[in-house]
C-alpha positions as CSV (number, residue, x, y, z in Angstrom):
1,X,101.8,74.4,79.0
2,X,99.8,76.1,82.0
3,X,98.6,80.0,81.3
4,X,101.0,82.5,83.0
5,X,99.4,85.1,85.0
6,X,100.6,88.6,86.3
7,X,97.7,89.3,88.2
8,X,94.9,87.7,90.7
9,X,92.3,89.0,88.9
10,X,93.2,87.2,85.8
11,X,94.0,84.0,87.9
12,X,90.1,84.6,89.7
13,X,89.0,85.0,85.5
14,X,89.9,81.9,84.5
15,X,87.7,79.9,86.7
16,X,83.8,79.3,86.6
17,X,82.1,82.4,87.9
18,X,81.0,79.7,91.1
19,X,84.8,79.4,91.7
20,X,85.8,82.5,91.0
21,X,82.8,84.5,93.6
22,X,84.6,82.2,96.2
23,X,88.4,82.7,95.3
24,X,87.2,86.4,95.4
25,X,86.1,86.5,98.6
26,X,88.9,84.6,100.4
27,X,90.8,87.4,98.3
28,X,88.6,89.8,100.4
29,X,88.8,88.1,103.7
30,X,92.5,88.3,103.4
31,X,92.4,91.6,102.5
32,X,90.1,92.6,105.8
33,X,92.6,90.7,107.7
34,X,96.0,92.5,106.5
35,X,95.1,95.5,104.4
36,X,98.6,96.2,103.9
37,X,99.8,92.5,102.3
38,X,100.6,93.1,98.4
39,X,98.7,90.8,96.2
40,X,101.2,89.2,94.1
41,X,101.0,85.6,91.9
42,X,103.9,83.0,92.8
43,X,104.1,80.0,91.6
44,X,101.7,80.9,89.3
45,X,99.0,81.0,91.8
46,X,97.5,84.2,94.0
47,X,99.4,85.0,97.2
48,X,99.8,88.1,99.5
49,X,103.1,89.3,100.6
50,X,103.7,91.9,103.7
51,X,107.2,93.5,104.4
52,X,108.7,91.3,101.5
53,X,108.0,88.0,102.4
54,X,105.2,85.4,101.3
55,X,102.0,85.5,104.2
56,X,99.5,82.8,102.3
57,X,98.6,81.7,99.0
58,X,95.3,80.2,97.4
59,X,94.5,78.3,94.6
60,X,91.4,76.5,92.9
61,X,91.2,73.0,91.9
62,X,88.5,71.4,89.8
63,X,87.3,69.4,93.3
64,X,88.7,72.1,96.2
65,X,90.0,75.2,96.9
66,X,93.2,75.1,98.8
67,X,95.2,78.0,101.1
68,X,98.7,77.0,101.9
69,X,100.4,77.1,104.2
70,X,99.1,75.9,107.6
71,X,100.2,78.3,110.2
72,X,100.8,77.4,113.7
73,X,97.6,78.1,116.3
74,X,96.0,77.4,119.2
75,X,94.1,73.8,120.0
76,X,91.2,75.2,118.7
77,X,92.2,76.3,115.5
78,X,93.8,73.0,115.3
79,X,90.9,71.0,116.1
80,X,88.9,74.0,113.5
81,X,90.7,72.9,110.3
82,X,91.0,69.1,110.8
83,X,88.7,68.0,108.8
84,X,90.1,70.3,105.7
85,X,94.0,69.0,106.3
86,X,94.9,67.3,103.2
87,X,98.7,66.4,103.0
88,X,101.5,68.5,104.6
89,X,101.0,71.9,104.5
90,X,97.8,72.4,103.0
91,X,93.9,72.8,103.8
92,X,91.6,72.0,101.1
93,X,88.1,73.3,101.0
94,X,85.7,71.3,98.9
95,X,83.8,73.1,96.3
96,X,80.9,70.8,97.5
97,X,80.1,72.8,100.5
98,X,80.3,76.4,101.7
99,X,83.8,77.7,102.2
100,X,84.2,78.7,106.5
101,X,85.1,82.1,105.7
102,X,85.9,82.7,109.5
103,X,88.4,79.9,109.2
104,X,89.9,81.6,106.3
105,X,89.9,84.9,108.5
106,X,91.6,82.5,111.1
107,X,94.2,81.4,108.9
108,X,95.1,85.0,107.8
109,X,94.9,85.9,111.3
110,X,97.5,83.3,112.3
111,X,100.2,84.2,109.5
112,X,99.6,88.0,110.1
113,X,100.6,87.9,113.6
114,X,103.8,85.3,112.3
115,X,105.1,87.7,110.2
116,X,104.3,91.0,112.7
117,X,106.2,89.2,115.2
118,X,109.3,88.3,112.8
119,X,109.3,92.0,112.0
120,X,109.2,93.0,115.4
121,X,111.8,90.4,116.4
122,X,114.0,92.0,113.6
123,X,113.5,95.0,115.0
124,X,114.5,94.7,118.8
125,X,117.4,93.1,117.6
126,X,118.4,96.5,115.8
């Protein structure tokens, strides 16, 4: 039966300290992006939450660390996380080379401004 966890910091605990200095700072990098998200752990896994609903989640594998889900961007940002699209939905980062941190900040970046403009869109129509 797989460990329950209540918090991110026990999830980040659990892992090799190698692992867990990475799933820490995409924590971070999430963080600088949307200081407001609340951390929260769903599907027994860490993910941030702003205004209710779910913005990203991560999790670490024994081969990859993987943020879910992909968010909509701009041909650039498509053509950025090609190489670390792995099935539908997901980016995997391999724990054989260096996470892109500013591709994680692009990722948060891209589901921030989703979820701003479905709380603005909720509110014009107030």
């Amino acid at each position: 039966m797989r460990k329950r966890y209540k918090t991110i910091d026990e999830y980040i605990g659990d892992f090799p300290e190698d692992v867990g200095e990475r799933l820490e700072k995409i924590r971070r990098t999430i963080h600088g992006i949307a200081p407001g998200a609340m951390e929260t752990i769903s599907y027994q896994i860490p993910a941030f939450k702003m205004d209710g609903k779910f913005l990203v989640y991560f999790a670490a594998f024994p081969d990859h660390i993987s943020i879910y889900p992909i968010p909509a961007g701009d041909d650039d940002f498509t053509k950025d996380i090609a190489p670390y699209v792995k099935g539908k939905g997901t980016i995997q980062f391999p724990l054989s080379r260096p996470i892109p941190f500013d591709l994680v900040e692009k990722i948060a970046g891209f589901h921030l401004l989703r979820r701003e403009r479905e709380i603005a869109a909720r509110y014009d129509k107030q």
